[in-house]
C-alpha positions in Angstrom: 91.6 105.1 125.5 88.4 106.5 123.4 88.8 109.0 121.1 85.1 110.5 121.7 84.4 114.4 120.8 81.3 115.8 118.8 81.3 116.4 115.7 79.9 120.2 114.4 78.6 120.5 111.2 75.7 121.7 109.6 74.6 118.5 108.8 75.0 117.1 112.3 73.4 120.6 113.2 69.9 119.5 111.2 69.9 116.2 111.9 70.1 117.2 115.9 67.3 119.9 115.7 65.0 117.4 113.8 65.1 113.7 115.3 67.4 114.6 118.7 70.3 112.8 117.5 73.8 113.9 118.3 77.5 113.1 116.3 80.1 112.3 118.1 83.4 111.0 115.7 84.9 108.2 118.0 88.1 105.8 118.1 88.2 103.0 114.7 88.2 100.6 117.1 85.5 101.8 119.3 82.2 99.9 119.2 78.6 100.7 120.4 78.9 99.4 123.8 81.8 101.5 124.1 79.9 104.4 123.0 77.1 104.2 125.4 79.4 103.8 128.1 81.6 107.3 127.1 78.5 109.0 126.4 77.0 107.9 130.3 80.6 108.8 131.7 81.4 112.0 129.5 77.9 113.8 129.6 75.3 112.1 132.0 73.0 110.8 129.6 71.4 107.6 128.4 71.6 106.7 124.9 68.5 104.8 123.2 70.5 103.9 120.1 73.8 104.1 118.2 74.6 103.6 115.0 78.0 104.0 113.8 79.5 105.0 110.3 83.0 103.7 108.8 84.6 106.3 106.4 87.4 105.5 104.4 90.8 107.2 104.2 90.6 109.5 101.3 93.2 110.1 99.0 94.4 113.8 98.5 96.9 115.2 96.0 99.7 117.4 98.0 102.3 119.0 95.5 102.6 118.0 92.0 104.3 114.4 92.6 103.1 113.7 96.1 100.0 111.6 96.8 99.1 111.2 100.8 96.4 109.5 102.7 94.0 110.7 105.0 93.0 107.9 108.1 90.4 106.2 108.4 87.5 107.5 110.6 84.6 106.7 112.7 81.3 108.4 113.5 79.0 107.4 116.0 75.2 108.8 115.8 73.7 108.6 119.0 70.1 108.8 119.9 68.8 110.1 123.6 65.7 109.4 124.5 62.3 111.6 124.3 63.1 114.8 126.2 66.7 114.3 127.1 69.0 117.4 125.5 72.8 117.1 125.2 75.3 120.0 125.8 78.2 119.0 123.9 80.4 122.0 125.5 79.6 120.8 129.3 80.9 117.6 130.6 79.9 116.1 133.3 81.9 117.0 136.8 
């Protein structure tokens, strides 16, 4: 099963409005074939490119004596080609 929603962040937010790319944050061990396919499945819509991003599990301070660790994550950026738009609050039916 892939873990595939979009991520919503200022950053993503800008980097959408100026070079039409989306970010989705998708399973560790998802690839980019994988990631095409969702994205074809989930929302109807071809993908040119997708370049994915492994961030490491951080290490966070909870209490005075406790020391946790976030998971590891995944990002996927996704490019569509010219003219194609993505509404990341409508799947495809």
């Amino acid at each position: 099963m892939l873990k595939f929603f979009p991520l919503v962040t200022e950053k993503a937010a800008n980097i959408q409005a100026k070079a039409g790319k989306y970010t989705f944050i998708v399973s560790n061990n998802a690839n980019k074939i994988m990631v095409k396919q969702a994205l074809e499945k989930f929302y109807g819509v071809k993908a040119i490119d997708v370049n994915i991003i492994n961030l490491p599990g951080k290490t966070r301070v909870a209490g005075r004596k406790e020391i946790t660790k976030r998971a590891p994550t995944k990002k996927a950026i996704v490019t569509l080609k010219k003219g194609q738009t993505l509404d990341v609050n409508k799947l495809k039916t």
